[in-house]
N, C-alpha and C positions, 0 to 999 in steps of 0.2 A: 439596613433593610429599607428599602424603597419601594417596592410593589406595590402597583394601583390594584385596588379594588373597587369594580362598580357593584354596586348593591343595589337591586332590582323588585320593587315592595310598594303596592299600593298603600301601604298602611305609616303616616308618620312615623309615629310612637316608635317602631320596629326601623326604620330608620335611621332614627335617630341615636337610641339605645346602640344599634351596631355598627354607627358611626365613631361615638364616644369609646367604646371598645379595643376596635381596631385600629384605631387614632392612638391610643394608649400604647398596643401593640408594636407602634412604630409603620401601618401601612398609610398611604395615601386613599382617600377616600372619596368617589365620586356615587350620585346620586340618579334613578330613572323611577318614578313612578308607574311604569306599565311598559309593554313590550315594544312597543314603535319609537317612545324616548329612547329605551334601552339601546336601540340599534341607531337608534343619530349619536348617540356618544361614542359607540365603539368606533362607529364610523372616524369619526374625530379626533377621539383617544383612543388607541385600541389597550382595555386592563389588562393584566395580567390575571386577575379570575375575575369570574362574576358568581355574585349570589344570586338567586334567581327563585322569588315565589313561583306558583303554580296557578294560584287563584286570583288572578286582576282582571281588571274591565278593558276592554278595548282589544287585549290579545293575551291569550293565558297563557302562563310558562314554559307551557309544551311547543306551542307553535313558533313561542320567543328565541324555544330555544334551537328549535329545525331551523330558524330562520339565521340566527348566533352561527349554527357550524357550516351552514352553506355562503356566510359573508368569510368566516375566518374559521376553518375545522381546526387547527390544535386549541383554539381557545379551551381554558381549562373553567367549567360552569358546574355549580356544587346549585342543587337544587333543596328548595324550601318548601314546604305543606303543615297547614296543619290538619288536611283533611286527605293525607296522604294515604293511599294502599298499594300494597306489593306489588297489584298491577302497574300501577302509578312509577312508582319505582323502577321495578321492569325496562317499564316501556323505553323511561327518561334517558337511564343507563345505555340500553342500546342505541339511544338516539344521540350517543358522544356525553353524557353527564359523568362528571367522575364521579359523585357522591349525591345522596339524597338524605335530605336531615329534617325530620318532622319536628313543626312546634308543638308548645312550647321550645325554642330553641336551647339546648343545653348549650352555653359559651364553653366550658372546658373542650367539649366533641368537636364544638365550634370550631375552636381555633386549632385543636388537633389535625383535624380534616386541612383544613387551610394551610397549615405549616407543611403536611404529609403532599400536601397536590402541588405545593410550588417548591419544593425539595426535588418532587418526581421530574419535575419541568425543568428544573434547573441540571438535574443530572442525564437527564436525554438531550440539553442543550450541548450540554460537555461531550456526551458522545457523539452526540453529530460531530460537533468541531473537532474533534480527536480523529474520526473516519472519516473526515474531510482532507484536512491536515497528512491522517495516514493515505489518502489515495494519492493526494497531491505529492507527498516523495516518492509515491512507484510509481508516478504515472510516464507514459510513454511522450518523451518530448523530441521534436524533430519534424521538418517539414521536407524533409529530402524527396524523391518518387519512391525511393523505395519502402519511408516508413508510412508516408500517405497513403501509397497500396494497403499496407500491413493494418494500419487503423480503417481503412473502407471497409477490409475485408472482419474486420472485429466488429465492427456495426452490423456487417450481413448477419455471419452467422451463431451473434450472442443472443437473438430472441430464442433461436429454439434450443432444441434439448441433445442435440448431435453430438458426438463427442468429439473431441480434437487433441492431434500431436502437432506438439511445438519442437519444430528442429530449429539449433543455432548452438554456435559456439559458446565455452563457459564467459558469461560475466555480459553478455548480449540481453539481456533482459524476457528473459522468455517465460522467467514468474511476475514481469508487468502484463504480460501478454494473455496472460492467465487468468490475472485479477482484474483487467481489465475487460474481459469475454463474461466474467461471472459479476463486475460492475452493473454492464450494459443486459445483462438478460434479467427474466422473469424471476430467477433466484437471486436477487441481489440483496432482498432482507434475510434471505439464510445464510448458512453456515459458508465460509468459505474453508475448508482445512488443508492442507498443507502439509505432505509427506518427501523426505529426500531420502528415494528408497539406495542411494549409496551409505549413505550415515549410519545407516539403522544395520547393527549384524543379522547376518541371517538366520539366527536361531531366536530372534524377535520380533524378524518383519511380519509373521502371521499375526501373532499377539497384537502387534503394533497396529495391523488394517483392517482384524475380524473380532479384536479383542480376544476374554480368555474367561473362563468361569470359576470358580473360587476350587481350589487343589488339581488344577489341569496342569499343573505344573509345580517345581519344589520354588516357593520362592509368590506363589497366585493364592495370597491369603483374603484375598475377595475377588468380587465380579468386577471388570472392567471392559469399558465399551472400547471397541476397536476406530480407528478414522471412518471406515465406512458408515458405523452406527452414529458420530458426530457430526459426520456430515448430510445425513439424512437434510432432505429438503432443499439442498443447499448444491452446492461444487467439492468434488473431490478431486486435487493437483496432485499428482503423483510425477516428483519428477525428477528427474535421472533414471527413469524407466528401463533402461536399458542396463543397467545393472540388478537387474530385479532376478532371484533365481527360479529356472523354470518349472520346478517345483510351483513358488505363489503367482508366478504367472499362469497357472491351469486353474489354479483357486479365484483368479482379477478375474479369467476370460469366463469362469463360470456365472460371477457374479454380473458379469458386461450383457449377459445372455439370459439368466434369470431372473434376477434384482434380485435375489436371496442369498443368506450365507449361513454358517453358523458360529458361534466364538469356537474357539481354541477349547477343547476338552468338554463340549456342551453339545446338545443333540435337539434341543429347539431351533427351528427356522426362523429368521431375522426376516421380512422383506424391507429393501428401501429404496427411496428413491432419487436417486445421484446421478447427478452428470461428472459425468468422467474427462478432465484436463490430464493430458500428459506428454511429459518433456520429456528431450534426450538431445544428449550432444555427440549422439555416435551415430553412425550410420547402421539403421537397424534393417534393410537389405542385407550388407557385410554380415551382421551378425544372425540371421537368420540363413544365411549359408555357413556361417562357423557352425552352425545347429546351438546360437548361444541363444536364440531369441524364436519364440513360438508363432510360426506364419497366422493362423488363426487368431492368434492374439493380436499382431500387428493391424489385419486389417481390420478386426474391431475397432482400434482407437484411431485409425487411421481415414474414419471418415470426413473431416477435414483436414487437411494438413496445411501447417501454416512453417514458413521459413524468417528466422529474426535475422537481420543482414550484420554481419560483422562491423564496427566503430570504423573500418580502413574504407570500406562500402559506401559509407554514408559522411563523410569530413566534413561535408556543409551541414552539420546537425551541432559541428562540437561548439561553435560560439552560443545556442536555445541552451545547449545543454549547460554550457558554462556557468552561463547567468543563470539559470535552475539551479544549479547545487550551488552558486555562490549565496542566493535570497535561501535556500535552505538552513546552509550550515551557518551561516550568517544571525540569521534568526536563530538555530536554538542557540549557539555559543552566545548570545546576547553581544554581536558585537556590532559596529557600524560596518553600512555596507560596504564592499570592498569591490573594486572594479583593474580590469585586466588590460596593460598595454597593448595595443595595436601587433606588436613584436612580440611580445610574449604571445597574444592569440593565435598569432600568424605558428611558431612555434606547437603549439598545442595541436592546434591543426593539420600540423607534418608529421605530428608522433606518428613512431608505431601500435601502438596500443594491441598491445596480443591478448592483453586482459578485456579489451572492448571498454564496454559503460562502464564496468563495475571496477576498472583500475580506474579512467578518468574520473569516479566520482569519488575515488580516493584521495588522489592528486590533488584533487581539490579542496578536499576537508582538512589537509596538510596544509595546504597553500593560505587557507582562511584563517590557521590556529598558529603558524612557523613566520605568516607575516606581518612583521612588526609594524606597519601603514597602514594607508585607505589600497594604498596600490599595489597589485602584483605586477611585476615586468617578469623579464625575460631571465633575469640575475636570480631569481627566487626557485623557479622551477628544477626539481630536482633531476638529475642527472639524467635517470631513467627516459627523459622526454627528451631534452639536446641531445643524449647520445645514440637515442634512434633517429632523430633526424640529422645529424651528424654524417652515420653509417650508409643515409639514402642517399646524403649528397656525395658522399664517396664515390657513387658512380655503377653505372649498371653491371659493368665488368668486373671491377672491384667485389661487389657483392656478387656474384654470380663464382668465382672464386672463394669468396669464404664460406658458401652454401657446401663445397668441395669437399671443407674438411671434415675429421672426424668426428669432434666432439664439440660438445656447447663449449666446453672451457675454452678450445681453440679457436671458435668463431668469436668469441666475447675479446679476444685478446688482441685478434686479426680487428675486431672494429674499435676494440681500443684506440689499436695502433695508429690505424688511419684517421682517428678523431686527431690526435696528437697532431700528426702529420701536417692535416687542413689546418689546426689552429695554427699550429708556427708559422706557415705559409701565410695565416692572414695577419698576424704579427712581426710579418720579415723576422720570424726567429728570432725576435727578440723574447728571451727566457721569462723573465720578470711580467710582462707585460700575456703573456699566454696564460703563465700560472693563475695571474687574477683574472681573463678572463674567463677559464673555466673553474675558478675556484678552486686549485689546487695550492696546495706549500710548494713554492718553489722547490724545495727541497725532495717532495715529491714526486715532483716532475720529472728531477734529474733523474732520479729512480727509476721513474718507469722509461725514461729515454734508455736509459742503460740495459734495461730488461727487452726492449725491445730491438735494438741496435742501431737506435735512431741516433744520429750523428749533429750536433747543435752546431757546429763550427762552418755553417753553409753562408 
């Protein structure tokens, strides 16, 4: 324990007495006779609480302490009287006091208070740093035009209250894009909640968004609030929306339209008050001519629409991006940092990436925990990444032919082949020498030369 305490008390005696105390305690103890000292010390030192009488000369506790949270507002200030009244109390409290303690001072209350108000302070420090920490790995990293558009436009329209669909491909980051609109607006101390209406079956998604009253169902042995009811105040992400069934989609667009709802098997009216986030990685035009998706419902969420650009879009992002989940995964594995060859990045950079962010930020976490150095090269990266750039250098015609065939198995085997192919090529066929540089067993190799009718005798 280390925590300054100034204590703030015309009276020695008083002092002194809770100097020796809190010194015992284990705090550090600093000293202000009246309200203008009190504030040249914080100035200087700033404590971690202050005790603070009511009644001194020169400026009383109240004005000390208006004066206390317009120099520094979280300071945490536990107020003193002994000629203390409710009003007195009242007033302090609303004016930022966490506590008021009339003398006689009881020390037991004393130090209870004191222990209870830097416990509080310590565990909202951890949350911050923890919601700091947690924005900082969803946050949106990349300076491309197309993600700098994307983040202008999350500045524009996160003050207000409008609602917004997020289209983009799986693994594009369109739940940063979410939490980042609900960061930057007026609800960012509410709730953020988070529904992935694919996951959920659909004989729970009501349960799951309106909740459900106690025997609405075999199995609803109490009351339980739905996402809309937790997110009161706050943001509601609903996303893969577009597998929602039209059914709770007429239940979403009443609620888009009313602010009201009821639970599951209850007949009381809820109202609240939610902004509506919602994703999808389907074209919901298409699906709203399959009659899969409710036109009325689309244009309600559809009052801004936002597009996340696919990872092939934006290739000048993937070295921010790199160094982002290397200080990430880096940090929590507790290891030293680790940094990417030139060759290798160049590599990363040609991938295909059909998974987008959410495969490269895989790759990565592989590459931080599989690499036995400070360094990754280009020897480390797993298959997945040469062998899509591999298949591009094969050649537009090349690929354009294997898009031909019928199935994945046959395109996978067709870009096999040609990997093969280019590497001997860059090894003058020499067998030995191909095998280690794609990391295969020789023996391997021969294999698959055989399987594909690749001839080594050139």
């Amino acid at each position: 324990m280390d925590e300054k305490i100034l204590v703030v008390d015309d009276e020695d005696s008083i002092r002194t007495s809770l100097a020796g105390i809190l010194e015992d305690e284990g705090f550090r103890v600093v000293f202000a006779n009246d309200g203008i000292t009190a504030l040249d010390v914080v100035r200087k030192e700033l404590p971690d609480l202050v005790l603070l009488d009511i009644w001194m000369p020169r400026m009383d506790g109240i004005e000390t302490l208006r004066k206390l949270k317009e120099l520094h507002p979280p300071l945490l200030v536990i107020m003193m009287s002994g000629h203390g009244t409710i009003e007195t109390a009242v007033r302090s409290t609303k004016m930022g006091a966490y506590d008021f303690i009339e003398k006689p001072i009881s020390l037991d209350k004393l130090l209870v208070t004191i222990r209870n108000a830097l416990g509080m302070q310590r565990l909202k420090d951890e949350n911050d740093t923890l919601r700091d920490i947690a924005f900082s790995e969803r946050q949106m990293t990349g300076n491309s035009p197309a993600m700098t558009k994307l983040k202008e436009q999350i500045l524009l329209v996160a003050p207000s209250n409008a609602s917004v669909l997020i289209a983009g491909e799986n693994g594009t980051g369109k739940e940063m894009v979410a939490r980042s609109i609900h960061f930057h607006s007026q609800r960012k101390d509410g709730p953020f909640v988070e529904v992935n209406c694919a996951a959920i079956p659909e004989e729970l998604i009501e349960s799951e968004l309106f909740g459900h009253e106690k025997g609405a169902f075999t199995g609803a042995v109490s009351q339980r609030k739905g996402r809309f009811d937790l997110a009161d105040g706050g943001t509601l992400f609903l996303d893969e929306i577009g597998d929602m069934s039209l059914k709770t989609q007429a239940k979403v667009l009443r609620i888009l339209q009313e602010r009201k709802f009821e639970r599951v098997g209850g007949t009381r009216t809820i109202e609240v008050d939610v902004r509506i986030i919602a994703a999808t990685n389907k074209v919901l035009e298409e699906e709203i001519r399959a009659g899969k998706f409710r036109e009325d419902l689309y244009y309600r969420l559809n009052v801004v629409p936002f597009t996340v650009p696919p990872l092939r879009e934006r290739r000048e992002d993937i070295p921010m991006l790199m160094e982002h989940f290397l200080e990430l995964f880096c940090r929590r594995e507790g290891l030293e940092r680790k940094t990417v060859t030139p060759e290798a990045l160049e590599l990363l950079k040609n991938g295909s990436w059909p998974g987008n962010v959410r495969e490269l930020k895989n790759v990565v976490e592989r590459l931080v925990i599989m690499t036995p150095g400070r360094t990754i090269t280009e020897t480390h990266l797993p298959e997945s990444v040469t062998y899509g750039e591999a298949a591009r250098e094969a050649g537009a015609g090349r690929l354009d032919a294997v898009l031909e065939l019928a199935s994945l198995r046959e395109a996978r085997e067709e870009f096999e082949k040609e990997f093969i192919l280019q590497k001997l090529e860059e090894h003058n066929w020499n067998i030995s020498k191909t095998a280690e540089a794609i990391e295969l067993e020789r023996s391997n190799l021969h294999r698959k030369m055989k399987l594909y009718g690749i001839d080594g005798k050139r």
